[in-house]
C-alpha positions in Angstrom: 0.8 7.9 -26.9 3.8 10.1 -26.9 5.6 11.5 -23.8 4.6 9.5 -20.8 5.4 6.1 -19.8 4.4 2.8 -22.2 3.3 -0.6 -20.0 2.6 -3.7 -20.8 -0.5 -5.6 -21.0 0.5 -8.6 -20.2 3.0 -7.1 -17.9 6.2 -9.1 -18.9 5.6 -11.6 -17.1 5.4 -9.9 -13.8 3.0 -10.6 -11.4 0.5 -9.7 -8.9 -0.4 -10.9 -5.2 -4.0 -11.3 -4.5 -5.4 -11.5 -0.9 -7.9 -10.3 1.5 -11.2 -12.8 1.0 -9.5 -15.3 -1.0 -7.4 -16.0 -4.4 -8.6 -15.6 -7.8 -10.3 -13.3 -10.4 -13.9 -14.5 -10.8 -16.5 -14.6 -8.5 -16.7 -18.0 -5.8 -20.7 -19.5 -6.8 -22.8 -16.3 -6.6 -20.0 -13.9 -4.2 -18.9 -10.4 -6.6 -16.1 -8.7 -5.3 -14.7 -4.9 -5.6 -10.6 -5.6 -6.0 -8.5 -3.0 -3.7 -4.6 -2.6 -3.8 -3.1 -4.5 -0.4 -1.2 -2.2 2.7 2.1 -2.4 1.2 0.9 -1.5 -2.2 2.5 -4.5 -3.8 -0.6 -6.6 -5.2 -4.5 -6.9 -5.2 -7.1 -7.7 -2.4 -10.7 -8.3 -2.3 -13.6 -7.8 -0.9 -17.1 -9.0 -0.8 -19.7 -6.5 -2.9 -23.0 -7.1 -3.6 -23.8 -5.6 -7.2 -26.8 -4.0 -7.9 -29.7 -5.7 -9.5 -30.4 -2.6 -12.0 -29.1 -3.0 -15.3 -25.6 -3.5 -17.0 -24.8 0.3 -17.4 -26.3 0.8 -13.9 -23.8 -1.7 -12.4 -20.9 -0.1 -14.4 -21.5 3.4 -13.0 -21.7 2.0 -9.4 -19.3 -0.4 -9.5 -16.2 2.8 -10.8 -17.9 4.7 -8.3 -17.3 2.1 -5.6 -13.5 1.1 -6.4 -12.3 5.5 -6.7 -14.0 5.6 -2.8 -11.7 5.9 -0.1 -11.9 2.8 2.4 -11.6 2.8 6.5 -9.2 -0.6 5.8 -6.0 -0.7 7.1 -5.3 -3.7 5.2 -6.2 -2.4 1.6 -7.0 0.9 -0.1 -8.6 2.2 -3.2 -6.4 1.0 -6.6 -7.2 4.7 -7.6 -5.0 7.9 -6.8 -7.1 11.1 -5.8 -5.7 12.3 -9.1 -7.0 10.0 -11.5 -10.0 10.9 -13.1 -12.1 8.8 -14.8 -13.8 11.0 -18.0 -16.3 9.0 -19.1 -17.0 5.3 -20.4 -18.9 3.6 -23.1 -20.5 0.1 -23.7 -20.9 -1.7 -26.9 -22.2 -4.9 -27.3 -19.7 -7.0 -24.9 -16.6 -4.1 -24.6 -16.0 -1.7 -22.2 -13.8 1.5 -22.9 -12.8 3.7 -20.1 -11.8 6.7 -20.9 -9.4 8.6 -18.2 -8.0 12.3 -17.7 -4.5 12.9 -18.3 -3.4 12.8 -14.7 -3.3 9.2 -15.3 0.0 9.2 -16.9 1.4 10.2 -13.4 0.9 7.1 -11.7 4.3 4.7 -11.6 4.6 1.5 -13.3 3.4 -0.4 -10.1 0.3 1.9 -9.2 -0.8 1.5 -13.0 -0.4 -1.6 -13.6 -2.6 -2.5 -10.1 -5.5 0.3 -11.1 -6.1 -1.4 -14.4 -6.0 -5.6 -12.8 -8.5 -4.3 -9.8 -10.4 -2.7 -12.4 -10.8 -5.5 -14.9 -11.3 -7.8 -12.5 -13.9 -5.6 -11.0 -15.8 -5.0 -13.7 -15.7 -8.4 -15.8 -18.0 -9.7 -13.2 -20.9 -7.5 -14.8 -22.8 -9.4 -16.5 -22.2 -8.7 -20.1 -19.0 -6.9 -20.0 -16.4 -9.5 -20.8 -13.7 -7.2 -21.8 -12.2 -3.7 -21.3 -10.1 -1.2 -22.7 -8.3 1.9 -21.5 -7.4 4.8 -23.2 -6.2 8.7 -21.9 -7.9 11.6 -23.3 -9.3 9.8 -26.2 -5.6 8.0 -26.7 -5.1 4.0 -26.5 -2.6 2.8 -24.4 0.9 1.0 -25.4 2.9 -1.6 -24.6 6.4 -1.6 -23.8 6.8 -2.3 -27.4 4.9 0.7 -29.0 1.9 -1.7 -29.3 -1.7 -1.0 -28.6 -3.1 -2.6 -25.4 -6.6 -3.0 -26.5 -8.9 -5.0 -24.3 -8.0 -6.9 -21.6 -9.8 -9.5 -19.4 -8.9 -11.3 -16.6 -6.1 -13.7 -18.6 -4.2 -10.1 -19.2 -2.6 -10.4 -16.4 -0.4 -12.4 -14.4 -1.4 -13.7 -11.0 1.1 -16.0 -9.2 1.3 -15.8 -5.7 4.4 -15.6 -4.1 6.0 -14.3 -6.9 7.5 -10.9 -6.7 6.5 -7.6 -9.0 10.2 -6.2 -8.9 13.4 -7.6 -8.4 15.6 -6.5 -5.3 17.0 -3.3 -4.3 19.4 -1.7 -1.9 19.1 1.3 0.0 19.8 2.7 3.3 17.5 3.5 6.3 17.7 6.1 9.0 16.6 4.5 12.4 16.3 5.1 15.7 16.8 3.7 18.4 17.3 4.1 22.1 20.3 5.3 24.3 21.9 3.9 27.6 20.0 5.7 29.4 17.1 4.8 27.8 15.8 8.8 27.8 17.1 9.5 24.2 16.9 8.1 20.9 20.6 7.7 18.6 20.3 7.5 15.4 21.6 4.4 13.4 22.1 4.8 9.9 21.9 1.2 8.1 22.3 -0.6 4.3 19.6 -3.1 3.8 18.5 -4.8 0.5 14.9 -5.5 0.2 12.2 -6.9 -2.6 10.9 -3.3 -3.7 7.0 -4.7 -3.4 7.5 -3.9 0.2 6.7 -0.8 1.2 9.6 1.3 2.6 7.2 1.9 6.0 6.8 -1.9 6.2 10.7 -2.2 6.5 11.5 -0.1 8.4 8.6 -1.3 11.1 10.6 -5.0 10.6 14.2 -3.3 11.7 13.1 -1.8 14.3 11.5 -4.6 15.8 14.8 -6.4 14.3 16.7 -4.0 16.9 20.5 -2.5 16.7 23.6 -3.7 15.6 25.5 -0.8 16.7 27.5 -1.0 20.1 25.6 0.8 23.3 22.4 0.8 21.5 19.2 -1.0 22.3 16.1 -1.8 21.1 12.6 -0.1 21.5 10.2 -2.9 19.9 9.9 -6.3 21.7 11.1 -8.7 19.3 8.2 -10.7 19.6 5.7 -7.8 18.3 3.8 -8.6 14.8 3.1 -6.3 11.9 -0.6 -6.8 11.4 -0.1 -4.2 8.4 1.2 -0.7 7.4 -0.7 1.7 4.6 0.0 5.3 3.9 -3.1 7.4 3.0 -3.2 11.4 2.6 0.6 11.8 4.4 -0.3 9.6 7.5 1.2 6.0 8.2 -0.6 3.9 9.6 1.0 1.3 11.7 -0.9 -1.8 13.1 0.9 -4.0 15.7 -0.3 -6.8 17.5 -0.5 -6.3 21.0 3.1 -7.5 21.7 3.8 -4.7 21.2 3.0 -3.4 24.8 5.1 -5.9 26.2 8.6 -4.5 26.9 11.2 -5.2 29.7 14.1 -2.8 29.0 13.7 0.2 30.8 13.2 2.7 28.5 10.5 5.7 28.2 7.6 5.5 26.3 8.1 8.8 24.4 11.4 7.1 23.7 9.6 3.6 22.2 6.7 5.2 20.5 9.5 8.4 19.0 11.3 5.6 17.8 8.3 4.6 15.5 7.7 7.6 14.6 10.5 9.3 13.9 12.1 6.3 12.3 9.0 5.8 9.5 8.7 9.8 8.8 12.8 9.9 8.3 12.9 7.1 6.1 9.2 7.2 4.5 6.4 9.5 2.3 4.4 10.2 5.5 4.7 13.1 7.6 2.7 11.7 10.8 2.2 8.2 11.9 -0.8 6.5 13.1 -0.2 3.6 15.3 -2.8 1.2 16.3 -2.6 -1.6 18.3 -4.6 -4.9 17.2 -6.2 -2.2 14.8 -7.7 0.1 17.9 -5.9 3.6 18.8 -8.1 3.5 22.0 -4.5 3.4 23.7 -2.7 5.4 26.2 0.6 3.5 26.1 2.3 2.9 29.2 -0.6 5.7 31.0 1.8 8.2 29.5 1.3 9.0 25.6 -2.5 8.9 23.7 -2.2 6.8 20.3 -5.7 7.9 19.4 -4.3 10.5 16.6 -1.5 10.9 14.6 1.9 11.7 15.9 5.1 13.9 14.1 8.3 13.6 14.5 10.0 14.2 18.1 13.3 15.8 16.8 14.2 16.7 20.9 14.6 13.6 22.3 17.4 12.6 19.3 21.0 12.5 20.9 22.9 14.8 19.3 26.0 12.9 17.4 29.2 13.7 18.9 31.8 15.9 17.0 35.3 14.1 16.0 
């Protein structure tokens, strides 16, 4: 396939992080499972899905109809991009091929390589499918190596938990934080170096709650607040923190404390509006003063202008 970006069927060794209901790639006893994509976008998760007792080609067409839906999960999303098309599929004897449009050679090395592992491990527990095969418009796929991929099952991949996908990078994050007075937000510019199968939102929520190192500049998370998980879906992060973080003693304003969520994650991030829940509710008026219940933008007034030399 010429033009677009080759992978690897048995990935090169690199490997995947499977969570949610458990660990593994075939069913516990009698349980089936649909495989998602976890909230940072860095390995698989599961969840419990009772198949349909119609036949196998039945099952098929429910089952790629249940894994392109859109879930309400903050903690795992659909393995499939809006733009990925499936074209058609066809079963003989034990095989499955998939055939998908040609948007799927936009996807990234990461999001392809987690679309085809949910879907194999989705669909191998049909019973009578024991191995599938991808190809775009009609074309197989290659391997880094110019080979064919062919059919895959389960053993195709990789799974080795606490192992990571990519090696580390370095980059540098624009965040805010919150003046003296506590009524503006300055903007701290700083060099970290992370494992890249964390989302970008993810770390940025940990330095915030990490707090400053610049001089006459303080924090707007308590330092006790937990990240119970961050996904970005149609341009909106969503942000869920335990309740911790309600708890804070400095005296700053909340526009200050939620702005510096908010404007921190869309400076740094793909999202244009954040979403931030509290133990996964947005049922909160924080501090009596600011709704959480929809999406906020960025708050570019309350950022301290940086003085001139």
């Amino acid at each position: 396939m010429k033009g677009y970006q080759k992978f690897s069927a048995g990935l090169l060794g690199l490997s995947l992080f499977l969570g949610g209901c458990g660990q593994g790639t075939m069913p516990d006893g009698n349980k089936t499972y649909i495989y998602y994509v976890n909230a940072d976008g860095t390995g698989l998760a599961k969840e419990e899905y009772a198949f349909s007792e119609n036949g196998m080609e039945e099952q098929i067409e429910a089952v790629l109809d249940e894994l392109r839906k859109d879930t309400d999960s903050i903690d795992y999303k659909s393995a499939y991009p809006e733009y990925v098309h499936i074209n058609g599929w066809e079963i003989e004897e034990s095989d499955l091929k998939i055939d998908f449009s040609d948007s799927y050679k936009r996807m990234d090395v990461t999001e392809e390589l987690l679309l085809r592992a949910a879907t194999v491990h989705t669909l191998e527990q049909v019973g009578g499918v024991d191995y599938i095969k991808f190809t775009v418009e009609g074309e197989e796929l290659e391997d880094s190596e110019g080979r064919e991929q062919g059919y895959m099952n389960h053993d195709s991949f990789v799974e080795n938990t606490g192992s990571s996908i990519h090696n580390f990078q370095e980059g540098s994050l624009h965040l805010f934080f919150a003046d003296k007075s506590g009524s503006k937000l300055v903007e701290e510019v700083v060099s970290v170096r992370y494992n890249s199968n964390m989302s970008v939102e993810k770390l940025i929520a940990e330095q915030l709650i990490k707090g400053p190192s610049m001089e006459g500049v303080y924090p707007t998370l308590p330092p006790e607040t937990k990240i119970l998980g961050v996904s970005v879906r149609d341009g909106i992060c969503y942000v869920n923190f335990d309740d911790g973080f309600l708890d804070m003693d400095y005296k700053i304003s909340p526009q200050v404390r939620i702005y510096s969520v908010v404007n921190s994650i869309v400076a740094g991030g793909e999202a244009g509006q954040v979403q931030i829940l509290v133990n996964g509710g947005t049922d909160v008026t924080y501090q009596d003063d600011i709704s959480l219940e929809k999406p906020l933008s960025r708050n570019l007034e309350i950022v301290k202008e940086k003085e001139k030399d």
